[in-house]
N, CA, C and O atoms as a GROMACS GRO file, in nm:
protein
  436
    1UNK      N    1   7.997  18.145  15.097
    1UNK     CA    2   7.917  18.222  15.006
    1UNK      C    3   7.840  18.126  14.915
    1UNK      O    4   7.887  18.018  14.878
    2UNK      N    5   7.704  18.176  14.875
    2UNK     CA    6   7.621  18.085  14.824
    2UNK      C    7   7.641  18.099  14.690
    2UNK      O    8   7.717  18.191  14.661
    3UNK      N    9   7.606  18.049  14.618
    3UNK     CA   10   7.644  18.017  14.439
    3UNK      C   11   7.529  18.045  14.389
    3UNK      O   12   7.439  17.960  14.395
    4UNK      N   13   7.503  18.201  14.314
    4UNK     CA   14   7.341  18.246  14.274
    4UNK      C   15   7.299  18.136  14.173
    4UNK      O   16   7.376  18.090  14.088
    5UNK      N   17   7.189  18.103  14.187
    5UNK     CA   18   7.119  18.016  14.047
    5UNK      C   19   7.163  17.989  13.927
    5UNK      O   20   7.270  18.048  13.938
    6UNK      N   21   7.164  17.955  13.844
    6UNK     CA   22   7.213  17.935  13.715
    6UNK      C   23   7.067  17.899  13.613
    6UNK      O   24   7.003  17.795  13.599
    7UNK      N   25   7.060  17.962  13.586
    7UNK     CA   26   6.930  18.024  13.471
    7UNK      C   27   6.976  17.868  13.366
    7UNK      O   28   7.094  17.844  13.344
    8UNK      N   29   6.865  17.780  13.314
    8UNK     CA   30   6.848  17.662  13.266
    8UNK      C   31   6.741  17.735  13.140
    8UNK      O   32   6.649  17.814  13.156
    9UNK      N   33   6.794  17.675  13.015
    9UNK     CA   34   6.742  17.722  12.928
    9UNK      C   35   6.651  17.549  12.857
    9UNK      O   36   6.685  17.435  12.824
   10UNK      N   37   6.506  17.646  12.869
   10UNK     CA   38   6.390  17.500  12.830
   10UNK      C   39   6.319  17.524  12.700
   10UNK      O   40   6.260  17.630  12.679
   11UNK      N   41   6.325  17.420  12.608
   11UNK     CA   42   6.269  17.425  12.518
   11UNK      C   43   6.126  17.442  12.541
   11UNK      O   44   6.063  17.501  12.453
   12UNK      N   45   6.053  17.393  12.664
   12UNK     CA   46   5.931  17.334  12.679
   12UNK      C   47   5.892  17.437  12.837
   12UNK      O   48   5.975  17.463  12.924
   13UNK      N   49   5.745  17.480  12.837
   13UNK     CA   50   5.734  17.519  12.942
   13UNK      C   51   5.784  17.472  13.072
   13UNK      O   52   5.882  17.399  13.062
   14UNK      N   53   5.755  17.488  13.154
   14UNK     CA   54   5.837  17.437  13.271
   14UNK      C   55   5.701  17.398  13.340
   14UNK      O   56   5.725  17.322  13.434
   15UNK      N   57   5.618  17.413  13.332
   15UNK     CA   58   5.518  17.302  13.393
   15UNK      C   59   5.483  17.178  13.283
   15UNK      O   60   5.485  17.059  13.317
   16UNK      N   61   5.447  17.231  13.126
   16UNK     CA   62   5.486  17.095  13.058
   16UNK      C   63   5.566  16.974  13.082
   16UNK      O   64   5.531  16.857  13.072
   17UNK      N   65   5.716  17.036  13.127
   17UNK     CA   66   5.814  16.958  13.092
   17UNK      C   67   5.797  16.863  13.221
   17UNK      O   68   5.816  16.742  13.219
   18UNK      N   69   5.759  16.937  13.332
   18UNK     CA   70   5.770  16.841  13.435
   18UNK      C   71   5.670  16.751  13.410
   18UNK      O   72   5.698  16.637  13.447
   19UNK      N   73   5.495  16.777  13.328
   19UNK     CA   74   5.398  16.704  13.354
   19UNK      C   75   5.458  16.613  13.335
   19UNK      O   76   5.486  16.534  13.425
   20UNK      N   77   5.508  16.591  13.165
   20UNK     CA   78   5.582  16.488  13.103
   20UNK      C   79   5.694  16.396  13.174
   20UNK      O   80   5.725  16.289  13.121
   21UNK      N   81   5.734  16.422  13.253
   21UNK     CA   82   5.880  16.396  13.338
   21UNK      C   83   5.814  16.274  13.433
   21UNK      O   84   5.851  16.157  13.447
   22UNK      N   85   5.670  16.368  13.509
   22UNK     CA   86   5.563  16.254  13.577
   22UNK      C   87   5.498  16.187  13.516
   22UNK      O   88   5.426  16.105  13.572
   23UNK      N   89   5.503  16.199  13.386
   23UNK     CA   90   5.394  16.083  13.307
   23UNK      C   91   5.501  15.957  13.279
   23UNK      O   92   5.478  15.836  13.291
   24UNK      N   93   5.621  16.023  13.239
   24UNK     CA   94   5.726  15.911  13.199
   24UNK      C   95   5.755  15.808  13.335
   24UNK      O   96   5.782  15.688  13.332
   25UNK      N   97   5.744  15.876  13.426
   25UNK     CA   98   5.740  15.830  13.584
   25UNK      C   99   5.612  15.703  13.644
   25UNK      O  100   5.606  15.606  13.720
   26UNK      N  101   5.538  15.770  13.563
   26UNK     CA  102   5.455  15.684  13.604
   26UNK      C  103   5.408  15.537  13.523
   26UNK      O  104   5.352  15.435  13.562
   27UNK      N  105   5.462  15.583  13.384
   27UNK     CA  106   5.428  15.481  13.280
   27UNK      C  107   5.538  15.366  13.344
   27UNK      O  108   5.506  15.248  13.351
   28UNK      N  109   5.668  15.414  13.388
   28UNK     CA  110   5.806  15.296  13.410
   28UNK      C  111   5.732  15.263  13.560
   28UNK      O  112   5.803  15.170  13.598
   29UNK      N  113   5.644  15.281  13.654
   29UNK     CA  114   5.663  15.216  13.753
   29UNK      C  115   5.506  15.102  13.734
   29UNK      O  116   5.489  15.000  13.800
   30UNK      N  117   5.426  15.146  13.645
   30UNK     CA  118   5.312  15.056  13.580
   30UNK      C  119   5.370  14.941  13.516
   30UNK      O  120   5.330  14.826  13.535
   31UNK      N  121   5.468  14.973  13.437
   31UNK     CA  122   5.570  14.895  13.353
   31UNK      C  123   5.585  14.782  13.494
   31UNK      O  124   5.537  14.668  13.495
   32UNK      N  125   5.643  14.830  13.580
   32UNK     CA  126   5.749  14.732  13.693
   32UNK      C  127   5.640  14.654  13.785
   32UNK      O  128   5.634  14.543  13.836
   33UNK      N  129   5.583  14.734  13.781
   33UNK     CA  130   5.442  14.625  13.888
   33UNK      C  131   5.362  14.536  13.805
   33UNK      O  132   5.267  14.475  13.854
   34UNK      N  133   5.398  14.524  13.670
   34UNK     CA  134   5.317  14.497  13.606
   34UNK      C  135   5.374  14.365  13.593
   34UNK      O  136   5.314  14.262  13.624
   35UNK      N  137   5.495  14.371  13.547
   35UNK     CA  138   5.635  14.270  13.551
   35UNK      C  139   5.569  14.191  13.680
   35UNK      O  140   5.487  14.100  13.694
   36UNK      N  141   5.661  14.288  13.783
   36UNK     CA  142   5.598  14.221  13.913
   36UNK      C  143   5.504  14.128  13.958
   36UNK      O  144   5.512  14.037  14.040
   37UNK      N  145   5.409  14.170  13.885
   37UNK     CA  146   5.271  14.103  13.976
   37UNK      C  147   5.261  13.980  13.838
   37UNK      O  148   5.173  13.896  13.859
   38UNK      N  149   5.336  13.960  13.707
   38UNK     CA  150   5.289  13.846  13.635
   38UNK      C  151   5.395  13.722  13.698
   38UNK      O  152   5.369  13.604  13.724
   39UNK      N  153   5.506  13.788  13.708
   39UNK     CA  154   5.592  13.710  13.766
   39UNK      C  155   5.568  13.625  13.921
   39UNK      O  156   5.608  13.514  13.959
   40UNK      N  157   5.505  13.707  13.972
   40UNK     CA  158   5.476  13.665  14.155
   40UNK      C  159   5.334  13.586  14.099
   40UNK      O  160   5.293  13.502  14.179
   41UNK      N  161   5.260  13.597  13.984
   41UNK     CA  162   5.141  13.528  13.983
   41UNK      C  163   5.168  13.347  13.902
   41UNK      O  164   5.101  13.245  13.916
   42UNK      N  165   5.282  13.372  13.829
   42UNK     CA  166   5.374  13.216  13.767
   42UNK      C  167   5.395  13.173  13.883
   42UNK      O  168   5.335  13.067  13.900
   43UNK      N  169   5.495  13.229  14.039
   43UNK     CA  170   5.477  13.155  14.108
   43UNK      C  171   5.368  13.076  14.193
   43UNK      O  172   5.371  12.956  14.219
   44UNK      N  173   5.269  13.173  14.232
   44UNK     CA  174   5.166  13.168  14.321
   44UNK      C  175   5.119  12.986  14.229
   44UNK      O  176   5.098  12.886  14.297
   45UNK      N  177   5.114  12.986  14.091
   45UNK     CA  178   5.058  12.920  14.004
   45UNK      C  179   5.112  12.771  14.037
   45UNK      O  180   5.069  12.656  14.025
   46UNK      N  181   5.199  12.817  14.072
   46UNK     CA  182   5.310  12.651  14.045
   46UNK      C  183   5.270  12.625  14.225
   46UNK      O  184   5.279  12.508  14.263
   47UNK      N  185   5.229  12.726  14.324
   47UNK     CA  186   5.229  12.702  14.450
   47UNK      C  187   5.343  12.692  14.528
   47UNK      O  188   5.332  12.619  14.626
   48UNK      N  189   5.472  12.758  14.508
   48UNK     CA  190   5.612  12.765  14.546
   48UNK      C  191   5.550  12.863  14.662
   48UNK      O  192   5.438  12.913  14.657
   49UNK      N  193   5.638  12.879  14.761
   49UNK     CA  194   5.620  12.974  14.828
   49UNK      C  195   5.762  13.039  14.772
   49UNK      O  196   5.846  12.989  14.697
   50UNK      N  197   5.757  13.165  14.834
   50UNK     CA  198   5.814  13.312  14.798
   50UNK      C  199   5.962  13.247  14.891
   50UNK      O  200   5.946  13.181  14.993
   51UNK      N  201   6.076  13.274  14.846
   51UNK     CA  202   6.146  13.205  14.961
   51UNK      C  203   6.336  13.257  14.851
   51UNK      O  204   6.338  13.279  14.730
   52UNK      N  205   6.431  13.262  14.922
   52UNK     CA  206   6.544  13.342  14.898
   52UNK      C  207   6.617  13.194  14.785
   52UNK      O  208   6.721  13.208  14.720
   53UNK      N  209   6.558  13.102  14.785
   53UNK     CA  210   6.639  13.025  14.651
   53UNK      C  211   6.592  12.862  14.680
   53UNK      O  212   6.591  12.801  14.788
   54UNK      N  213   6.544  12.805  14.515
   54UNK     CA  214   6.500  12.683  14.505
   54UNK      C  215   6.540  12.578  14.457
   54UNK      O  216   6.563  12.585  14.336
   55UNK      N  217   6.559  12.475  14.510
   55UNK     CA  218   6.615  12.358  14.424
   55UNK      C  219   6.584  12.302  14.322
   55UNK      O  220   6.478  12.343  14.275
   56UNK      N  221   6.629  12.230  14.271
   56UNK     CA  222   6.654  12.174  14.121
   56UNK      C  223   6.502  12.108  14.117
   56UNK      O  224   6.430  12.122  14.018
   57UNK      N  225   6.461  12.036  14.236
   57UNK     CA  226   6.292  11.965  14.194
   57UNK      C  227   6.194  12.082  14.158
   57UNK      O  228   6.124  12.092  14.057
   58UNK      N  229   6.206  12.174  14.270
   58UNK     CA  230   6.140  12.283  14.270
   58UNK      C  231   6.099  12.331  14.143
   58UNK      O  232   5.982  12.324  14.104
   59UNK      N  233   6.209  12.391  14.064
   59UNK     CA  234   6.237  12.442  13.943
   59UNK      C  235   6.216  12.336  13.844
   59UNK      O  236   6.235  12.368  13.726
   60UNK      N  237   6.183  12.226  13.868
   60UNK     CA  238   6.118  12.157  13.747
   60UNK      C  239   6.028  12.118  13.741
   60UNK      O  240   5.961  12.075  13.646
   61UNK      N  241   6.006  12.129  13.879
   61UNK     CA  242   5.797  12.109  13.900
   61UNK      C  243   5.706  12.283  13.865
   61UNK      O  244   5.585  12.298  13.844
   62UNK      N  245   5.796  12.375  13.868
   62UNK     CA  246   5.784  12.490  13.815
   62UNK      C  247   5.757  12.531  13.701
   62UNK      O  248   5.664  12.606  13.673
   63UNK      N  249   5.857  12.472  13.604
   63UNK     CA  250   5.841  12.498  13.461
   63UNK      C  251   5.812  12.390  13.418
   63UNK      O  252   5.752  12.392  13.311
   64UNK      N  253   5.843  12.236  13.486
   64UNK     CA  254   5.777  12.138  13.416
   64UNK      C  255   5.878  12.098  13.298
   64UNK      O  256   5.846  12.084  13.180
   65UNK      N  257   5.971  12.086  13.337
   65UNK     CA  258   6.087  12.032  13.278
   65UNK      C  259   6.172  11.949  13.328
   65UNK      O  260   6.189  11.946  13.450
   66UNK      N  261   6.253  11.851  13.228
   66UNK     CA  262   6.330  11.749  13.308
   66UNK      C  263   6.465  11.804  13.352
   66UNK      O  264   6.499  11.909  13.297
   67UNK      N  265   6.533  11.760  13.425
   67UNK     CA  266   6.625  11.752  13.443
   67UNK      C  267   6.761  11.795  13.330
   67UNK      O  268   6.834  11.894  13.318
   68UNK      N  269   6.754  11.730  13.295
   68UNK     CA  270   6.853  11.720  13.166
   68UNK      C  271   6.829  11.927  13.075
   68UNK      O  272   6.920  12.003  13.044
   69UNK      N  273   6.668  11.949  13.060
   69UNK     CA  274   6.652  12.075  13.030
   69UNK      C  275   6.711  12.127  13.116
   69UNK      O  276   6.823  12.157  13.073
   70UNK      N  277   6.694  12.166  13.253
   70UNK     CA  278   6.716  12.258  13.372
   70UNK      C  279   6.915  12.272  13.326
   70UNK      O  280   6.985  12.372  13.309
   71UNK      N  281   6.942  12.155  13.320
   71UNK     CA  282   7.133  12.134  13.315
   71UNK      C  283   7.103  12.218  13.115
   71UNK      O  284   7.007  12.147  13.087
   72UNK      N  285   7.115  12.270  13.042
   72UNK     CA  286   7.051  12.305  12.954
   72UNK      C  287   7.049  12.479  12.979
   72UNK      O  288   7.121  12.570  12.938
   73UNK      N  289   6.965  12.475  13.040
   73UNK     CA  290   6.903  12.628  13.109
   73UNK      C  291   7.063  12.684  13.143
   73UNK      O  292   7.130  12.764  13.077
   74UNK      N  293   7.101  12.606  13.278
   74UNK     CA  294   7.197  12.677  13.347
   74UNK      C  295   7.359  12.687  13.258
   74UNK      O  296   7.454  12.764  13.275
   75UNK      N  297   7.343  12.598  13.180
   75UNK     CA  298   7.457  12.593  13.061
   75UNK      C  299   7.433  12.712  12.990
   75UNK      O  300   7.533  12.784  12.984
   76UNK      N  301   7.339  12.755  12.938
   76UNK     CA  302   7.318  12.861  12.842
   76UNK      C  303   7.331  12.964  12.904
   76UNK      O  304   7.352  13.064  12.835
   77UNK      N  305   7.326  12.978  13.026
   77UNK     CA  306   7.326  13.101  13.099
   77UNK      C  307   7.188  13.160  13.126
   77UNK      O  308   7.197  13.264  13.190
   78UNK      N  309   7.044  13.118  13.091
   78UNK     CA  310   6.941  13.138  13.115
   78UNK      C  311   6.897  13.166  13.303
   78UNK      O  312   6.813  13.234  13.362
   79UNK      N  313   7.007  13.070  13.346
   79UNK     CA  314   6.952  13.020  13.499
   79UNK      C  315   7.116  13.020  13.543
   79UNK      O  316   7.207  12.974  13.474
   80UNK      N  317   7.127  13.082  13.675
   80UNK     CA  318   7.245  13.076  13.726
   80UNK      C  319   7.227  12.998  13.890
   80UNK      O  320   7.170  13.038  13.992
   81UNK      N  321   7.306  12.871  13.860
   81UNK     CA  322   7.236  12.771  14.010
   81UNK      C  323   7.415  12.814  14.103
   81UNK      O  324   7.523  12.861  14.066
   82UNK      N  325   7.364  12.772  14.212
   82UNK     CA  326   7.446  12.744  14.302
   82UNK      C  327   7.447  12.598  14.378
   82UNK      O  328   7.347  12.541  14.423
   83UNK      N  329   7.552  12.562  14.381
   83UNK     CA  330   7.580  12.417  14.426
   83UNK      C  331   7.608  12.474  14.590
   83UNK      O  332   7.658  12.582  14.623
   84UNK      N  333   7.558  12.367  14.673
   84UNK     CA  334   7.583  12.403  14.805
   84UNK      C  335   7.581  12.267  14.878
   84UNK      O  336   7.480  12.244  14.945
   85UNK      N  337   7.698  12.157  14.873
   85UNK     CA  338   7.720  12.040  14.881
   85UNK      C  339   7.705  11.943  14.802
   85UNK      O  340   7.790  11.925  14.715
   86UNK      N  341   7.575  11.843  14.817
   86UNK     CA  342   7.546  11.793  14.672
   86UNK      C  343   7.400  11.867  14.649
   86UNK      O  344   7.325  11.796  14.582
   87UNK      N  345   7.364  11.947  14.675
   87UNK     CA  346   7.225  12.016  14.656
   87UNK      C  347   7.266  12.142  14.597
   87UNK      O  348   7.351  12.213  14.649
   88UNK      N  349   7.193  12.176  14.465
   88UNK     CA  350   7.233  12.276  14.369
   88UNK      C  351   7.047  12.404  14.387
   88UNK      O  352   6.930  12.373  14.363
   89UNK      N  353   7.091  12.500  14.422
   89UNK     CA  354   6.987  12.611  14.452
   89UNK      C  355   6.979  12.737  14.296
   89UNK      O  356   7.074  12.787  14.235
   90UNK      N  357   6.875  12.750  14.281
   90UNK     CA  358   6.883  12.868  14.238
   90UNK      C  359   6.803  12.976  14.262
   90UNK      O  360   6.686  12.956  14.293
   91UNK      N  361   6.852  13.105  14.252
   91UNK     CA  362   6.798  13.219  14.353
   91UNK      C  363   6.653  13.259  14.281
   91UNK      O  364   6.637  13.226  14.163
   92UNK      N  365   6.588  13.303  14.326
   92UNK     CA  366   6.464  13.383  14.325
   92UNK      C  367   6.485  13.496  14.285
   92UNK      O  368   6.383  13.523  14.222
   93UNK      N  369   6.550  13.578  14.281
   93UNK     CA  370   6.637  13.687  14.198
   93UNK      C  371   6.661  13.628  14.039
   93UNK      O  372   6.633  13.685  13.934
   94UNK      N  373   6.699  13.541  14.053
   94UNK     CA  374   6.745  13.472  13.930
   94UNK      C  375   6.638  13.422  13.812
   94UNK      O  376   6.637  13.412  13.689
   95UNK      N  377   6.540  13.394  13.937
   95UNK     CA  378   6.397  13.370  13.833
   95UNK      C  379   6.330  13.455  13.808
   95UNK      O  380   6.259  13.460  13.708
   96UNK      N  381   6.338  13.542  13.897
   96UNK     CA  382   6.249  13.701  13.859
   96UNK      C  383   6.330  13.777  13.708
   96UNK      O  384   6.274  13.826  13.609
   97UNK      N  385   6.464  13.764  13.735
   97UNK     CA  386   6.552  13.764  13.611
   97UNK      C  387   6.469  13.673  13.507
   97UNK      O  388   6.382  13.729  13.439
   98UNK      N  389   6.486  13.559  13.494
   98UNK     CA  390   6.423  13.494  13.352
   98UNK      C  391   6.291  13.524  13.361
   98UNK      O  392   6.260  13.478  13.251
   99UNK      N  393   6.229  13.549  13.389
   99UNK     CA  394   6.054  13.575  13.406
   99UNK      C  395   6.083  13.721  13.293
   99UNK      O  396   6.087  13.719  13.170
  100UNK      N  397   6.098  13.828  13.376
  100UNK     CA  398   6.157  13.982  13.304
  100UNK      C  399   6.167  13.979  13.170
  100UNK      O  400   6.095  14.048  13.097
  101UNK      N  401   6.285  13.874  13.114
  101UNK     CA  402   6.373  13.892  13.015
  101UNK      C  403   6.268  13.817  12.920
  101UNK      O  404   6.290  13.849  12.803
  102UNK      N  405   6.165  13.729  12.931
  102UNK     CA  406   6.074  13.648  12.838
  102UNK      C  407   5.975  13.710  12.856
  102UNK      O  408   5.885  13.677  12.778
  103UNK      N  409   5.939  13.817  12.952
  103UNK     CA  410   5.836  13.929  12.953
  103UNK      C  411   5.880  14.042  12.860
  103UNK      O  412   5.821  14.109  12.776
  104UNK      N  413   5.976  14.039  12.895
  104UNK     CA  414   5.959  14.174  12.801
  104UNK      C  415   6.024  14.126  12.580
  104UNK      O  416   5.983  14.181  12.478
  105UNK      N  417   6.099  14.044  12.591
  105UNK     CA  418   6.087  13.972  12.496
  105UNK      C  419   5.973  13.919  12.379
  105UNK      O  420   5.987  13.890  12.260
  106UNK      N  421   5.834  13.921  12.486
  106UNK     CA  422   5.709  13.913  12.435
  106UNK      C  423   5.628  14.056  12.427
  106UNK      O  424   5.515  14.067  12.380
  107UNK      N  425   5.722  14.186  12.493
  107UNK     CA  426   5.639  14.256  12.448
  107UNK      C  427   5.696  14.300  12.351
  107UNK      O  428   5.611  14.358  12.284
  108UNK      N  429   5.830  14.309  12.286
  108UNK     CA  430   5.905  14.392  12.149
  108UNK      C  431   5.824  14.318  12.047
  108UNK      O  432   5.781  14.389  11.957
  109UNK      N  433   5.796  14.200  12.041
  109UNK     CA  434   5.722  14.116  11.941
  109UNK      C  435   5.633  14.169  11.904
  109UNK      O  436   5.560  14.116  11.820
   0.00000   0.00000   0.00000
């Protein structure tokens, strides 16, 4: 047996509420491509290719930092590397992470 409707009580018309529902929809996915495309354009910049995780030169010919910063970064928790023999990687996930967090950091400002 089917379970009749249950009557939802709206402050707001019911085509209002949804316009709003799609506007909020659309503002968060402008928001994310927006992210997106500044972040994929830092790389394009540095000339990295797009690739699942980068090494320690990589990442300092990237941001243009020494060594000693990068050990710095990953201490603070800014950058999370992976060691994989004597060659230490860090993910592309991980930079899209710090890219995000200093993006949006600059927009509460």
């Amino acid at each position: 047996m089917l379970n009749p409707p249950v009557p939802v009580l709206m402050l707001y018309d019911p085509a209002e509420f949804w316009e709003q529902v799609r506007a909020t929809i659309r503002e968060e996915i402008a928001s994310t491509l927006e992210q997106t495309g500044l972040v994929h354009s830092a790389l394009d910049k540095a000339r990295l290719p797009t690739k699942p995780a980068y090494t320690e030169v990589e990442i300092q010919h990237l941001f243009q930092i020494s060594g000693k910063t990068l050990e710095e970064w990953t201490d603070a928790g800014l950058l999370k590397s992976t060691g994989i023999g004597r060659q230490v990687y860090v993910l592309y996930s991980d930079l899209l992470s710090l890219f995000r967090a200093d993006y949006d950091s600059e927009r509460k400002e």
